[in-house]
C-alpha positions in Angstrom: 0.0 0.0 0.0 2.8 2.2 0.5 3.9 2.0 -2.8 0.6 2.6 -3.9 -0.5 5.2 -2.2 1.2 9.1 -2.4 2.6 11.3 0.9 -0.3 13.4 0.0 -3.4 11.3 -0.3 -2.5 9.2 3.2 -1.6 12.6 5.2 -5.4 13.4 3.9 -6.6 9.9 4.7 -5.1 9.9 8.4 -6.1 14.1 9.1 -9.6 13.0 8.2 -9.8 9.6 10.9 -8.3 12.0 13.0 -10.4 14.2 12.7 -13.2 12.6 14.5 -11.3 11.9 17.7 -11.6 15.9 19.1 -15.3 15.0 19.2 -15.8 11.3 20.0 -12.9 12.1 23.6 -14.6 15.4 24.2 -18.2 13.2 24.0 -16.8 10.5 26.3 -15.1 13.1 28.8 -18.5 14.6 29.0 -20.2 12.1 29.6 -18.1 10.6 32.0 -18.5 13.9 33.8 -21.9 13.5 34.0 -22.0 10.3 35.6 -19.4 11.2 38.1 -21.4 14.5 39.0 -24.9 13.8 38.7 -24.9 9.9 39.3 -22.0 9.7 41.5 -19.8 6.9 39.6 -16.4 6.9 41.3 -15.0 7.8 38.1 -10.6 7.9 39.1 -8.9 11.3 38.5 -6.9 10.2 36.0 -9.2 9.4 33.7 -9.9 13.1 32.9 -6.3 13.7 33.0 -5.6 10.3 30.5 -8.3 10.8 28.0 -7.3 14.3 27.0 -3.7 12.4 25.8 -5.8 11.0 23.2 -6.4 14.2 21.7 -2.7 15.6 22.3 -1.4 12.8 20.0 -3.6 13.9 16.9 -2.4 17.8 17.4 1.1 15.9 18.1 0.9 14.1 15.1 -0.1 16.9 12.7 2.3 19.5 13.8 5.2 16.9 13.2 3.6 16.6 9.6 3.4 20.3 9.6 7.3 20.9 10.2 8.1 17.9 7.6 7.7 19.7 4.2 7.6 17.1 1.8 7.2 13.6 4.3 7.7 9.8 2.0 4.8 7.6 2.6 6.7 5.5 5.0 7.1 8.6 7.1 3.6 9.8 7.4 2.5 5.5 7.6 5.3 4.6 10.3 4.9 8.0 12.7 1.2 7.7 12.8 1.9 3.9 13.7 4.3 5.2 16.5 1.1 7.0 17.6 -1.0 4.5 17.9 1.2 2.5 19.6 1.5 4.9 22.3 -2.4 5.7 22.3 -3.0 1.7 22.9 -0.9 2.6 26.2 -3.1 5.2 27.0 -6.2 2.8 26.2 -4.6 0.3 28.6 -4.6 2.8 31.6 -7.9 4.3 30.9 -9.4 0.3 30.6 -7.6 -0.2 33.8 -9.1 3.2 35.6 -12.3 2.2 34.5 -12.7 -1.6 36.5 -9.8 -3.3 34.5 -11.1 -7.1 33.5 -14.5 -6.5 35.7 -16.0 -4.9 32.5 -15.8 -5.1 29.1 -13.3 -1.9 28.5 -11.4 -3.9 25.7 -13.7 -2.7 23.1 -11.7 0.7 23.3 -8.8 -1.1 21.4 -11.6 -1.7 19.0 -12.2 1.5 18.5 -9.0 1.9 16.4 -9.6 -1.5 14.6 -12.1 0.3 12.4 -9.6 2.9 11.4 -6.4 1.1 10.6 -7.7 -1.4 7.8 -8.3 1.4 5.6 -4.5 3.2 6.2 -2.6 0.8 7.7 -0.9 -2.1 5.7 -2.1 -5.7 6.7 1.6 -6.3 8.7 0.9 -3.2 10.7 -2.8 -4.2 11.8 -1.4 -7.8 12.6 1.0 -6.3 14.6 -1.2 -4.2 16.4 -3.8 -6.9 17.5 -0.8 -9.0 18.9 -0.2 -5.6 20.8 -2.9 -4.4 22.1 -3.7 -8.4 23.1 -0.1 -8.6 25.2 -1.0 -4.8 26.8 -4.5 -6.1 27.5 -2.9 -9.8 28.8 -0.7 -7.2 30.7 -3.4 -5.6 32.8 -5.5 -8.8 33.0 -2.5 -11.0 34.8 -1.7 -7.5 36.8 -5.1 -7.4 38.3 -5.7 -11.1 38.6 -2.1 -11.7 40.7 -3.2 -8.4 42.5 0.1 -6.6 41.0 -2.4 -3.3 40.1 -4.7 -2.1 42.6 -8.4 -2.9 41.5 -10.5 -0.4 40.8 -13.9 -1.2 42.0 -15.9 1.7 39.8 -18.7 -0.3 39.7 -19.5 -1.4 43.2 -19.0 -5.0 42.7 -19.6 -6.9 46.1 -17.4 -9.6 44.5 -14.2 -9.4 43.2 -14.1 -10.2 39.5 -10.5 -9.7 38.7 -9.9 -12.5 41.0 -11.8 -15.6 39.5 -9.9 -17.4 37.6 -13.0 -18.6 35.3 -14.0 -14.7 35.1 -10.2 -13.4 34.1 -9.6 -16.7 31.6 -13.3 -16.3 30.0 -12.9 -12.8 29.5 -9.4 -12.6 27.9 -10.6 -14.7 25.6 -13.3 -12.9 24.9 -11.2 -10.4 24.6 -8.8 -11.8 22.0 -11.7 -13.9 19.8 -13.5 -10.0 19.1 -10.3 -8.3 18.5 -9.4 -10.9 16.2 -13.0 -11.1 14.5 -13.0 -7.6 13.9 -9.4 -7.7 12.4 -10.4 -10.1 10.1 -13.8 -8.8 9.1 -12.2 -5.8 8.7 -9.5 -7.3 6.3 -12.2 -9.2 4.4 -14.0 -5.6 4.2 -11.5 -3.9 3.1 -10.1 -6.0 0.7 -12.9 -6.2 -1.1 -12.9 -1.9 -1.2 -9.1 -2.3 -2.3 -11.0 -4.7 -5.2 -13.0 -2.1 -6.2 -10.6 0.5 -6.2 -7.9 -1.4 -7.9 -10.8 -1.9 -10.6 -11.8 1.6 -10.7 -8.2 2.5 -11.3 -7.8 0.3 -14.3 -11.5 2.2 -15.6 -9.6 5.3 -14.4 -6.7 4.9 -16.8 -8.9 4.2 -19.3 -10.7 6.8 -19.3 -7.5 9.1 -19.0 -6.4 7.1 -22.5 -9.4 7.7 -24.1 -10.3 10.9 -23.1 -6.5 11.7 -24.1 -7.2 10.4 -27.8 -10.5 12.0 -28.1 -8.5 15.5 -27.4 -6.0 14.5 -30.2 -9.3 13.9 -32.7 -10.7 16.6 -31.2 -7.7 19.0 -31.8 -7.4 17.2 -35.6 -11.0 17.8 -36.5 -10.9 21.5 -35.1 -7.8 22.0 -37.3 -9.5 20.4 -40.4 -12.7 22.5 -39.8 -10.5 25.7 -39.0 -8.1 25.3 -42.2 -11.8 24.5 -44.0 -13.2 27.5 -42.7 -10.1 29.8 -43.8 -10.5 28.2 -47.4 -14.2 29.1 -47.6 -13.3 32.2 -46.6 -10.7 32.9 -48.6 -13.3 31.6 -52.0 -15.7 34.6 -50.4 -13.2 36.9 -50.5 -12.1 35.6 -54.2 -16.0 35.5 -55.6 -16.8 38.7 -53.5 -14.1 40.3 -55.6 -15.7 38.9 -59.1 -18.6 39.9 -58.2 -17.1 43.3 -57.5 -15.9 43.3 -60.2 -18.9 42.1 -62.6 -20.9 44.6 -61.1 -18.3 47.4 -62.0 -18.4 46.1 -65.5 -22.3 46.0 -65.4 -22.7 49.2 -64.5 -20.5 50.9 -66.6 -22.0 48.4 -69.5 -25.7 50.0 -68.0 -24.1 53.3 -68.3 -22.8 53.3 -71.8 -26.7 51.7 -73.2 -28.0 54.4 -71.1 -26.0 57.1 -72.7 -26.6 55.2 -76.4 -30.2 55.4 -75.7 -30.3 59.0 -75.0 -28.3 59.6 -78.3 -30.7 57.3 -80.1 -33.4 59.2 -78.7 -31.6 62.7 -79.7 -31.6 61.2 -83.1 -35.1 60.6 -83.3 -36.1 63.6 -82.0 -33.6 65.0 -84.8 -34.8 63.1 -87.1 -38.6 64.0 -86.4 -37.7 67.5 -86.7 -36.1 67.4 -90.0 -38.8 65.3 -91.1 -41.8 68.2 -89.9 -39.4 70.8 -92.0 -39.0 68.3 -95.0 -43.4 68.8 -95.2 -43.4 72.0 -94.5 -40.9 72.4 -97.3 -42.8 70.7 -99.8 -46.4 72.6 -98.5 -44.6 75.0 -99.7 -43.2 74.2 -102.7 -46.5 73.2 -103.8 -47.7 76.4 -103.3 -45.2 78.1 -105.1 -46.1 76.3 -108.2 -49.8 77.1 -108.1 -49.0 80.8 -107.8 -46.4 80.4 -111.0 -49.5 78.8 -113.0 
């Protein structure tokens, strides 16, 4: 995965699950409060003073990112692991303030379970059930050989931590939902990685064609342009016949224009001589009726 995945898309990843721990603590702490306050559970101390930590590690985390410009993918993966790692202390104590083995605390660890399938690869989650199951054995074999004081929270007349059937039933508990949720989170998520892995193949695809389509796109746009410019330049050449044409057309009008006026000046002329040719010959006959 950490070849797969970029410095920049698992610093995203890991801000956003962290992003809902500020929240989901300052929930808990509340509530915890409230229980201590108004209902009077003997909540320890250091449970508000432990829970807060949880919270410190995410700022922690970020501002390290922060001061690394330009972190590999094995930096951002293996310092948010070292994280972890120290929160699953700081799950451990918190279990242990809150009854220990007397309750079923555990499913804190769980809590993280659901976050690292989808950052973390498989070695790393492995490795983190077989920790958080030795820190959890830890406290469990503490409080059973009475090495940590028990916190009785609760009010349990009878002392839990201390019955062998109790400690042995719920460690393995313990271990057999820890591991359950491990692996139906690996079967989960490798069925998203699946789907991703095919999405990326469509992706690339898609990038190819959508690559070639620009190339025929940017072809065809040439052809059309270099089409356009010829049409363009046939306008221009026919708009300049036609120019032309017309020029020759109206000079052509201009010259049967002027012909007809001469044609008609002729007519005119000719109409005239023809009135003075009669009145010539009126009077010609006249003359030669007078002479006889």
């Amino acid at each position: 995965m950490q070849e797969q995945v970029t410095a920049q898309e698992a610093l995203w990843r890991i801000r956003n699950a962290l992003s809902f721990r500020f929240p989901i603590v300052s929930s808990l702490l509340f509530a915890a409060l409230v229980l201590k306050v108004v209902f009077g559970v003997p909540f320890s101390h250091y449970l508000f003073l432990l829970a807060p930590l949880l919270m410190l590690s995410a700022f922690s985390y970020d501002s390290i990112m922060k001061i690394i410009k330009k972190p590999s993918p094995s930096q951002v993966f293996n310092l948010y692991y070292v994280f972890l790692c120290l929160d699953a202390i700081t799950f451990t104590f918190i279990i242990y303030f809150l009854g220990g083995v007397a309750w079923f605390g555990f499913i804190f660890y769980a809590f993280y379970f659901m976050v690292l399938f989808p950052l973390l690869p498989k070695n790393y989650v492995y490795f983190y059930f077989i920790y958080c199951t030795v820190l959890y054995s830890i406290l469990v074999t503490g409080q059973f050989l009475e090495i940590f004081p028990y916190n009785n929270v609760f009010g349990l007349k009878e002392p839990l931590h201390l019955k062998k059937p109790f400690v042995l039933t719920s460690l393995t508990a313990t271990v057999i939902t820890l591991w359950a949720l491990g692996y139906m989170g690996n079967f989960t998520v490798g069925l998203l990685r699946e789907k991703i892995a095919k999405l990326q193949v469509i992706k690339i695809a898609l990038i190819k064609e959508k690559a070639s389509l620009e190339v025929k796109v940017q072809s065809r746009t040439k052809e059309l342009q270099e089409e356009r410019e010829g049409l363009e330049a046939r306008v221009q050449e026919r708009t300049r016949e036609l120019g032309e044409e017309r020029g020759e057309l109206t000079k052509r009008i201009e010259e049967l224009e002027a012909f007809h006026k001469l044609v008609v000046g002729r007519e005119l002329k000719m109409s005239e001589l023809k009135e003075e040719i009669e009145k010539l010959n009126k009077l010609k006959k006249q003359n030669g009726k007078n002479i006889s």
